[in-house]
C-alpha positions in Angstrom: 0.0 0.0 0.0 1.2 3.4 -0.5 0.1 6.2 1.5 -0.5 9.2 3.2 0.6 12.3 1.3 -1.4 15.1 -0.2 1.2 14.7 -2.7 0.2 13.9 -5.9 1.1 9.8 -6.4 3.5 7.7 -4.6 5.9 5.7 -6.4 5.9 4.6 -9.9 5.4 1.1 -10.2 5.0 -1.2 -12.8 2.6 -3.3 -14.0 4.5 -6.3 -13.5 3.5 -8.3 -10.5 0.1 -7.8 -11.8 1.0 -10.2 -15.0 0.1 -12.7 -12.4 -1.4 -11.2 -9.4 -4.0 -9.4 -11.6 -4.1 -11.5 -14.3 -4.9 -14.2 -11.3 -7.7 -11.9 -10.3 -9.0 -12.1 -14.0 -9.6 -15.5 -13.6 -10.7 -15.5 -11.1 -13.6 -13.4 -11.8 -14.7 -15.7 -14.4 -15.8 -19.5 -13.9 -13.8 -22.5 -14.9 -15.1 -25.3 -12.5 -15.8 -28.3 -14.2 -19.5 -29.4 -15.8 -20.7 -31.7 -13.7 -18.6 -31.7 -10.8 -20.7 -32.5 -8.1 -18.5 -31.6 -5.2 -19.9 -28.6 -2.8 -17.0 -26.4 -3.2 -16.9 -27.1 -6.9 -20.9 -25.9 -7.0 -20.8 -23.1 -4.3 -17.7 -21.3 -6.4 -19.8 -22.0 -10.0 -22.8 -20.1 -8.2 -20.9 -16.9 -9.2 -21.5 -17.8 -13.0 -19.4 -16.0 -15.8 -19.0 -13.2 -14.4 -17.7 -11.4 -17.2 -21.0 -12.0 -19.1 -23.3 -8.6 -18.8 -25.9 -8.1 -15.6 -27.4 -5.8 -13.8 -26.2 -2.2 -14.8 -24.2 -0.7 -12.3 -22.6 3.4 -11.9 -19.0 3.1 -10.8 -18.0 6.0 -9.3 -14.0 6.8 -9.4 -11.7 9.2 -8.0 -7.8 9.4 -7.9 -5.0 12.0 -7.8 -3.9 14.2 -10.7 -1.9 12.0 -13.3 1.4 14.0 -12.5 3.5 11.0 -12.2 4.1 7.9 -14.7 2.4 5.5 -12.2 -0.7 7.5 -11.3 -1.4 8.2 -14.9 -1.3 4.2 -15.5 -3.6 3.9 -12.5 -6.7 6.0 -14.5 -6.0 4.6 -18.0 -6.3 1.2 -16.5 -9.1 1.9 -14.6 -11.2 3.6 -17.5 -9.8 0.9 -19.9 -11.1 -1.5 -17.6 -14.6 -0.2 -17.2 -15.3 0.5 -21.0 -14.7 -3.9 -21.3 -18.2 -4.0 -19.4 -21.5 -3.2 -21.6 -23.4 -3.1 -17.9 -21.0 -0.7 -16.5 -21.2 3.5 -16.5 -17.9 5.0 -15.4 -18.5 8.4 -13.6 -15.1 9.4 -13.1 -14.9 13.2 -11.4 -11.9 15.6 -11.8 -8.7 14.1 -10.5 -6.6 16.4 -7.9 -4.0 16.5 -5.6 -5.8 18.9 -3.1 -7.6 16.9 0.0 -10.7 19.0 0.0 -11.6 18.9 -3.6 -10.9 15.1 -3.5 -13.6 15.1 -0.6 -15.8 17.2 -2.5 -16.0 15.2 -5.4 -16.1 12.4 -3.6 -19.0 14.0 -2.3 -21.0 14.9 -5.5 -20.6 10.8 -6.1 -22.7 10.0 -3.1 -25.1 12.4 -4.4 -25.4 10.9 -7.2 -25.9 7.6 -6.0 -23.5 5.5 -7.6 -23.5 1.8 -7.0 -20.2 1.9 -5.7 -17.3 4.2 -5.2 -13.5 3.1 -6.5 -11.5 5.8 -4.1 -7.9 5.9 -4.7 -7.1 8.6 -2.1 -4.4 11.1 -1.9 -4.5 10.1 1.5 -6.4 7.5 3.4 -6.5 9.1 6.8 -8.0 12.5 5.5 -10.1 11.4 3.5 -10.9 8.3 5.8 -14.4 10.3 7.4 -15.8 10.6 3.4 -15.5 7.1 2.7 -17.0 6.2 5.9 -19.7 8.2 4.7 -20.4 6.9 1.2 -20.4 3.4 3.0 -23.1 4.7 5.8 -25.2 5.5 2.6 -25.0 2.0 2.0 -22.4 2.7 -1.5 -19.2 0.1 -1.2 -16.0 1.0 -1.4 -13.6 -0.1 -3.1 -10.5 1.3 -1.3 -7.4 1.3 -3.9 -3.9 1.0 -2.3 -3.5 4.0 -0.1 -5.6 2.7 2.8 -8.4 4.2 4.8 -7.5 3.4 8.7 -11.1 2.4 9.2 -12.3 -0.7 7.8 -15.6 0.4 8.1 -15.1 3.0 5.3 -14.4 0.4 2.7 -15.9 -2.9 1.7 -12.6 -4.1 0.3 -9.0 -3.1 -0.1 -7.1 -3.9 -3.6 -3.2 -2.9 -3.4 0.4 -3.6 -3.8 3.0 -5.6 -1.3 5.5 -2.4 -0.3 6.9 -4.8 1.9 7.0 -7.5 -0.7 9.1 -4.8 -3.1 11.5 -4.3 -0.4 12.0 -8.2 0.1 12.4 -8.6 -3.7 14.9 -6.2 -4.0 16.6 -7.7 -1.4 16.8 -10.8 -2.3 17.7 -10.1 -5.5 21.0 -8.1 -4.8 21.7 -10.5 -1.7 21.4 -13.8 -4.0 23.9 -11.8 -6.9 26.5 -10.6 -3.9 26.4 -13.9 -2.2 27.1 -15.7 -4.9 29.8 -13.1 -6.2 31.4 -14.5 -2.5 31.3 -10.5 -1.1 31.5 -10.3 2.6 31.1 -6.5 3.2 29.4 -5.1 0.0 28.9 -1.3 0.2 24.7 -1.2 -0.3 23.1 2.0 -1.2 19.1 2.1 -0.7 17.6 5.4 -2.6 14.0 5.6 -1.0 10.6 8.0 -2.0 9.7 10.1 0.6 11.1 8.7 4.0 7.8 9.7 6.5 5.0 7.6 4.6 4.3 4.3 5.9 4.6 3.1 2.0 8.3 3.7 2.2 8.8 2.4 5.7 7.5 -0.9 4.4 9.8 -0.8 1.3 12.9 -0.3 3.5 11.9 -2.7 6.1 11.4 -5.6 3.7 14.7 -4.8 1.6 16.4 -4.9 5.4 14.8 -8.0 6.1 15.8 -10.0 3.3 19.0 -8.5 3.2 19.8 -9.9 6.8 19.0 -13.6 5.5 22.5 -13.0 3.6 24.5 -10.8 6.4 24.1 -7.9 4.9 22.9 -4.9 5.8 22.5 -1.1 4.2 25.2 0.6 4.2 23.8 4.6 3.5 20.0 5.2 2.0 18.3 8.5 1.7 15.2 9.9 0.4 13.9 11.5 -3.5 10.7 12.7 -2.1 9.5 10.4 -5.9 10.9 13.5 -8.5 13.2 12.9 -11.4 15.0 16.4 -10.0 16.1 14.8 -6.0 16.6 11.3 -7.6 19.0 13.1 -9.9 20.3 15.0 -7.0 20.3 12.7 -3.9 22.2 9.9 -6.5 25.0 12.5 -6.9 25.3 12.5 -3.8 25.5 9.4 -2.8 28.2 8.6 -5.4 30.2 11.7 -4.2 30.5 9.8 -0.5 30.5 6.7 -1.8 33.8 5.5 -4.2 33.2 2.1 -4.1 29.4 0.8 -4.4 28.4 -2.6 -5.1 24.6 -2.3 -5.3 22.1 -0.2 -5.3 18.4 0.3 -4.9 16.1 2.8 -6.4 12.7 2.7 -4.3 10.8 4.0 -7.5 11.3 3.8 -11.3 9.8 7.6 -12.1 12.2 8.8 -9.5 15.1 6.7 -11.1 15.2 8.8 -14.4 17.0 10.9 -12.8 19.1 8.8 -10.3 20.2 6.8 -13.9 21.4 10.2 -15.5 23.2 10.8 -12.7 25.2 7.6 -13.0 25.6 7.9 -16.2 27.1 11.4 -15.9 29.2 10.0 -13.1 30.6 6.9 -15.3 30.7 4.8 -12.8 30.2 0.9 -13.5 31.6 -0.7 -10.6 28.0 -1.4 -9.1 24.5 -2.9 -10.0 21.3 -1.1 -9.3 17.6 -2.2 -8.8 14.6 -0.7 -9.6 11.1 -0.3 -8.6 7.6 -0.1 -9.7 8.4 -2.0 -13.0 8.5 1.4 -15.8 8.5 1.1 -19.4 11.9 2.8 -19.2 13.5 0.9 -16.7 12.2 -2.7 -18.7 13.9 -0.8 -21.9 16.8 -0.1 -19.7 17.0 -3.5 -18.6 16.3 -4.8 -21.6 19.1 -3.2 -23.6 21.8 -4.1 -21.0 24.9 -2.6 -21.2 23.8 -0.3 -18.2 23.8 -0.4 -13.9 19.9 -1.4 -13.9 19.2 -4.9 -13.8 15.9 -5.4 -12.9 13.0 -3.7 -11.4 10.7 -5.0 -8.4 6.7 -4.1 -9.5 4.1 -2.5 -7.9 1.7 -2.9 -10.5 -0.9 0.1 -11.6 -3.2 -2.7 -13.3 -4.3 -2.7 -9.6 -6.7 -0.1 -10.8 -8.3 -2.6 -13.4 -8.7 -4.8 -11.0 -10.7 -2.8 -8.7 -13.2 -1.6 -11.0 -13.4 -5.4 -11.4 -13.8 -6.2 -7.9 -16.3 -2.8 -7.9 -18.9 -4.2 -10.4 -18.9 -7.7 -8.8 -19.8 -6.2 -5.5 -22.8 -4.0 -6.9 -23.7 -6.9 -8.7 -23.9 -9.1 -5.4 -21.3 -11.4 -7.7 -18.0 -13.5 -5.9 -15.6 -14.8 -7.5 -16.0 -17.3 -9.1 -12.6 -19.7 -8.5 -13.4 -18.9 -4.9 -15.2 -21.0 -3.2 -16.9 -17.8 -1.1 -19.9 -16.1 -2.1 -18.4 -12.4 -1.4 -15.8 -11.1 -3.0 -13.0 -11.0 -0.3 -12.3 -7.8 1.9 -8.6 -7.6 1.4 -6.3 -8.4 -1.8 -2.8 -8.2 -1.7 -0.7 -8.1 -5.1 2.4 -9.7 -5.7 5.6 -8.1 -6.2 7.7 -10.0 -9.1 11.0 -9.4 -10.2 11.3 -8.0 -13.9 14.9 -8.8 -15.1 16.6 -9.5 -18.7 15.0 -12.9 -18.6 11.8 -12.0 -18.6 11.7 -8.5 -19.4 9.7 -9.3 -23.0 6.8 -10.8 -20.8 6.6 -8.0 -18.3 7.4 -5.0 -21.4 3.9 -4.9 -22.2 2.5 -3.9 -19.0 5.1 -1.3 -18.2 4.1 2.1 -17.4 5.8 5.7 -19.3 7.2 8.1 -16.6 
């Protein structure tokens, strides 16, 4: 989950771990049991039907920050490209912002309108926590999208990333490489978003964790508030009090345009870096090798498709499907992958421009 800040976005982040986490959750909104499978759990999860087929027509209501950042912008264009797949649904999407009271006000006009159900991706979840509550007093579901409300009585289900899973990726990426290189004190540099939110907390402590499965700990990280002007400049500085660096690892991939110009301007080799959110550029980056970057942990924006998905099931009365439950579940937690030159062709499609 990302979160709190009345800043415009959070992180980049890739589509990637949603090749299987959402593509999972595409399946699993549609049936596949078996005809004639007489089993309980094989007829309960078939009461769902094909989900995908058109019902009852249903008003999702959406609202997100302004697009000013790669992964934000991939967050509406998945979730309008989503809705427009559904003949049954209308998508009333209101003016995105990055200003807390107009996102409560037109979170407002949605409740006034009656929508089915709300898709909120909040600039942040505790100050805008009180609106939510109220659209689901009104008896309109909320589909909470990965900056979370505090209150689980202001949303009817969660759909988000694993911050905590990026940071573990990371780290066990760079801790497999070093160990097997046979380093014993590598110089590790961690270049984080902004270092209050809990987002980045959960990034850090997960790249910490795994990284202490191999010995290793961090050796200097700071903070690029998620701009392409501090990555640029915090990576500088980092490489000016740092001669020798043996990895590195870039919290966000929008952030990271500017820590890779930096290195490049530098000309130092000597290390390998690591990215994060899964960007079009970084895949291209990593694709093209030749460069630091050698892969990219996602935090994948498709999350957004998958919540309108998650939105018209609920207003339907729908589950899913492949799940034996009736109700679609309150909490879904994507997975973080690893996008690297092995499988960079599979993950390039879903990459996000910064």
């Amino acid at each position: 989950m990302r979160d709190q800040s009345p800043r415009p976005t959070r992180r980049g982040v890739l589509f990637g771990g949603a090749v299987v986490a959402a593509g999972s959750l595409a399946a699993a909104c549609t049936s596949n049991s078996e005809k004639g499978d007489p089993s309980p759990a094989a007829q309960a999860g078939s009461l769902a039907g094909d989900n995908d087929k058109p019902g009852k027509q249903v008003t999702i209501g959406f609202s997100a920050p302004a697009a000013d950042h790669g992964w934000i912008a991939a967050i509406a264009k998945n979730a309008e490209g989503q809705a427009k797949k559904y003949k049954d649904v209308t998508f009333k999407p209101v003016e995105p912002t990055n200003d807390i009271n107009q996102q409560i006000s037109a979170v407002e006009s949605l409740i006034r309108a009656k929508v089915d159900v709300l898709v909120i991706l909040p600039n942040d979840g505790e100050q805008l926590n009180q609106v939510a509550r109220k659209a689901m007093d009104a008896g309109i579901p909320v589909v909470n999208l990965d900056r979370v409300f505090p209150d689980k009585l202001s949303y009817r289900t969660w759909v988000g990333g694993d911050n905590y899973g990026m940071g573990v990726s990371a780290g066990h990426y760079i801790g497999k490489k070093l160990k097997g290189k046979g380093v014993s004190k590598p110089v590790i540099v961690e270049i984080q978003g902004i270092a209050t939110l809990p987002l980045t907390q959960d990034r850090s402590k997960g790249f910490a964790d795994a990284l202490k499965s191999y010995g290793y700990t961090v050796t200097a990280k700071q903070d690029a508030k998620f701009t392409v002007e501090s990555g640029n400049q915090v990576a500088s500085n980092l490489l000016q009090a740092h001669k020798k660096i043996d990895a590195l690892w870039n919290h966000d991939d929008d952030q990271g345009v500017g820590v890779l110009a930096a290195i490049k301007q530098s000309g130092r080799k000597e290390f390998f870096m690591v990215g994060g959110a899964g960007s079009a550029n970084a895949m291209r980056e990593i694709k093209s090798g030749g460069g630091v970057l050698e892969a990219t942990v996602t935090y994948p924006p498709t999350m957004a498709a998958s919540a309108i998905k998650l939105g018209r099931l609920i207003a339907q009365g729908k589950g899913m499907a492949d799940l034996v439950e009736l109700q679609v579940p309150q909490s879904i937690t994507l997975a973080s992958e690893t996008v690297a030159k092995d499988n960079v062709d599979t993950y390039m499609p879903l990459g996000f421009e910064s």
